[in-house]
Each structure stands twice: as structure tokens, then as C-alpha cells.
Backbone as CSV, one residue per row, in Angstrom:
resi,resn,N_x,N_y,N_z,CA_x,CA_y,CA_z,C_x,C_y,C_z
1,UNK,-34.706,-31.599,7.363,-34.664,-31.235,8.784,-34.736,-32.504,9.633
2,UNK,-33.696,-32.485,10.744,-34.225,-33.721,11.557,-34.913,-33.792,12.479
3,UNK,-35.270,-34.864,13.035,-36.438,-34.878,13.783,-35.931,-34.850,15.125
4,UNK,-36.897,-33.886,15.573,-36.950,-33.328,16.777,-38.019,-33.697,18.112
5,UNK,-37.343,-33.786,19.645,-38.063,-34.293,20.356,-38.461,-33.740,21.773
6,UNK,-39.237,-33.736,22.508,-39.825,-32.614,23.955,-38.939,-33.184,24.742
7,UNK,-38.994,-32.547,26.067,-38.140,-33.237,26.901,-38.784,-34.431,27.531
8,UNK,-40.249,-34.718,27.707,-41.323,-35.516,27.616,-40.710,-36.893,27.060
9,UNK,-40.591,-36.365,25.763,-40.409,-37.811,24.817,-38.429,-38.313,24.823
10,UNK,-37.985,-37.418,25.488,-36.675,-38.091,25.769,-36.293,-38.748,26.820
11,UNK,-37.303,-38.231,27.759,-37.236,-38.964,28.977,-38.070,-40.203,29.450
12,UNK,-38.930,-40.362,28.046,-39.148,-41.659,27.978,-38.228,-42.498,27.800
13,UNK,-37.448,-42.358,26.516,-36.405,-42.889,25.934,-35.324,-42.764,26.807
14,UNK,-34.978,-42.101,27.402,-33.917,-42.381,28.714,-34.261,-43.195,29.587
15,UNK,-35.642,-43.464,30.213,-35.738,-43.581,31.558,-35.465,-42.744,32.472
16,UNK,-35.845,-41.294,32.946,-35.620,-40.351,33.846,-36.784,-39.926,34.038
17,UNK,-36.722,-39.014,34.743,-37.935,-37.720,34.446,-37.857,-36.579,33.581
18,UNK,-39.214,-35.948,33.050,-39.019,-34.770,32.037,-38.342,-33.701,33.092
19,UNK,-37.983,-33.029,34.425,-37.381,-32.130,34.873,-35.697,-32.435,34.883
20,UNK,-35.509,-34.004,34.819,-34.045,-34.278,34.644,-33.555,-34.052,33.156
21,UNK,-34.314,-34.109,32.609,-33.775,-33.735,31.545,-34.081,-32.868,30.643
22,UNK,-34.287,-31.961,31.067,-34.729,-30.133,31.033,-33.488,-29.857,31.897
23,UNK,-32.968,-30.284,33.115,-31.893,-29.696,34.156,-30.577,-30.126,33.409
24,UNK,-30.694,-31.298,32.363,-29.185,-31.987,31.624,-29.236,-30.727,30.538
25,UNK,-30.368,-30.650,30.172,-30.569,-29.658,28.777,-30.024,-28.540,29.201
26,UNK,-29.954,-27.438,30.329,-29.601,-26.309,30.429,-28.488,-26.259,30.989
27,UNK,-27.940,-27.374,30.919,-26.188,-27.813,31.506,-25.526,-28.145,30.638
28,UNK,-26.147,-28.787,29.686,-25.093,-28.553,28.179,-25.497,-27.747,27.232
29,UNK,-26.009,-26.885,27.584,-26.469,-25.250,26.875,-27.296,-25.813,25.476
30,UNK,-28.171,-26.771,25.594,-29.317,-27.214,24.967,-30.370,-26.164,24.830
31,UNK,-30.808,-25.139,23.986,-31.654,-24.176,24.569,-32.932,-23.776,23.216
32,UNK,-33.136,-24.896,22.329,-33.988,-24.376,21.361,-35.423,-24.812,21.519
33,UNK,-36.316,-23.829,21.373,-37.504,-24.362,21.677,-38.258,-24.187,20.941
34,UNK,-39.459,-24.650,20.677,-40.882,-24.041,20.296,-41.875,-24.160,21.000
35,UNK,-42.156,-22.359,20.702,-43.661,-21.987,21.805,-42.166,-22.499,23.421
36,UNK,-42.961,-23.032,24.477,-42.465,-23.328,25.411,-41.739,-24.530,25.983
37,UNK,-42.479,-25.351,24.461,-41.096,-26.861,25.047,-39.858,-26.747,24.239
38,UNK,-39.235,-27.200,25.118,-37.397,-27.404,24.917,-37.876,-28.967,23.702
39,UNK,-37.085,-27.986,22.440,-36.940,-29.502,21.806,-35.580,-29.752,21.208
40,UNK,-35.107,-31.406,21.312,-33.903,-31.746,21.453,-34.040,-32.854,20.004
41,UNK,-32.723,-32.596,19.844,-32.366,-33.611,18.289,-32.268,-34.770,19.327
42,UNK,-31.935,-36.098,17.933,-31.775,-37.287,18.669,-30.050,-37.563,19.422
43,UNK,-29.090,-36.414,18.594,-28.057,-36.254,19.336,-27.431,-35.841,20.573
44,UNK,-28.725,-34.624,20.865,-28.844,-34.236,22.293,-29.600,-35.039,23.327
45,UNK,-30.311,-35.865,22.879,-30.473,-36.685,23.831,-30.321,-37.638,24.124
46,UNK,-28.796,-37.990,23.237,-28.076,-39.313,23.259,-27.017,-38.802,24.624
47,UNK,-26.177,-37.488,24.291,-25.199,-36.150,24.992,-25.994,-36.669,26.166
48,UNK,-27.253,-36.295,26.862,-28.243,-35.935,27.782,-28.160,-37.208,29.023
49,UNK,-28.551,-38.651,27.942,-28.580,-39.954,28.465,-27.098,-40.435,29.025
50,UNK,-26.038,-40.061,27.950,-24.552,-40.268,28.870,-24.605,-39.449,29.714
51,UNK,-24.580,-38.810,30.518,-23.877,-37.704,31.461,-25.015,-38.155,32.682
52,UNK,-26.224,-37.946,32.065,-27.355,-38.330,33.563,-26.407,-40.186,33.881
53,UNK,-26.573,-40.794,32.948,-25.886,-42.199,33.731,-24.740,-41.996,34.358
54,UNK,-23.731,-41.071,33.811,-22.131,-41.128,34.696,-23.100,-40.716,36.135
55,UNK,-23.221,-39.454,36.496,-23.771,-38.843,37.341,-25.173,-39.309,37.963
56,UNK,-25.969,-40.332,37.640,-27.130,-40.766,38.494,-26.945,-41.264,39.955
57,UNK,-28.028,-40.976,40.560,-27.539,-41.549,41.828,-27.640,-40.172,42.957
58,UNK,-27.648,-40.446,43.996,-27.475,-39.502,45.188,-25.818,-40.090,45.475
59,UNK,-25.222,-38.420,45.696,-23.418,-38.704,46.060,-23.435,-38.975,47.496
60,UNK,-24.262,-38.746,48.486,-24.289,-38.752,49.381,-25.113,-40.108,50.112
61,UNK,-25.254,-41.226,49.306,-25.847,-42.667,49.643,-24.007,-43.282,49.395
62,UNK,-23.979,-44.125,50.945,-23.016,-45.288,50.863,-23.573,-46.448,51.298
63,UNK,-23.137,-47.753,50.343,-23.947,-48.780,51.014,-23.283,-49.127,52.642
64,UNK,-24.138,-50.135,53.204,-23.653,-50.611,54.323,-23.138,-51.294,54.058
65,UNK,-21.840,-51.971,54.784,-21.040,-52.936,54.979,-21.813,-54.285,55.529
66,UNK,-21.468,-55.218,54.806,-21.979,-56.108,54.994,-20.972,-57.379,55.516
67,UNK,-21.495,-57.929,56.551,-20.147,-58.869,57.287,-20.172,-60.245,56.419
């Protein structure tokens, strides 16, 4: 069996927060748990870490122009 991880301990390993990546988890239909934490292989939270980086960021921040 492989080893398995909380959303806690992936979002260490990402750099995010545990709700960002609980919100990546139920967007790529990530959904196995025990008891109440979501736990993720090391593949899903490789899946998890690409997609939060394409998409990080607020869409709605533009920098200022700078003269």
C-alpha cells in the first residue's frame, strides 16, 4: 500500500494552506478519506501542487505601471 497523506501534511509540502488544498482536492474529484481527513497519495498531491501554481494568485491584481 502506498503511503498516504492529510491535507495538513500536503500543504506543508506545497506551501499553501490546508483549505487550499482540500478546495484543489474536491476539484479534481480527490475524495478518499479516513474517519474525517481527506487523505491524498503522493500523486495527488503532486496533480494538487501543479494546478494551485498555474492558477495562484488573485485574477483580479494588475501591477502598476511603472515609468
Amino acid at each position: 500500500m502506498e503511503n498516504m497523506y492529510t491535507a495538513t501534511q500536503a500543504a506543508a509540502q506545497i506551501g499553501c494552506s490546508q483549505a487550499t488544498v482540500s478546495r484543489w482536492a474536491k476539484e479534481l474529484g480527490f475524495q478518499r478519506k479516513y474517519g474525517s481527513s481527506l487523505m491524498l497519495s503522493p500523486d495527488q498531491i503532486l496533480q494538487i501542487a501543479e494546478a494551485w501554481r498555474q492558477k495562484a494568485g488573485n485574477p483580479n491584481f494588475q501591477k502598476k505601471q511603472t515609468a
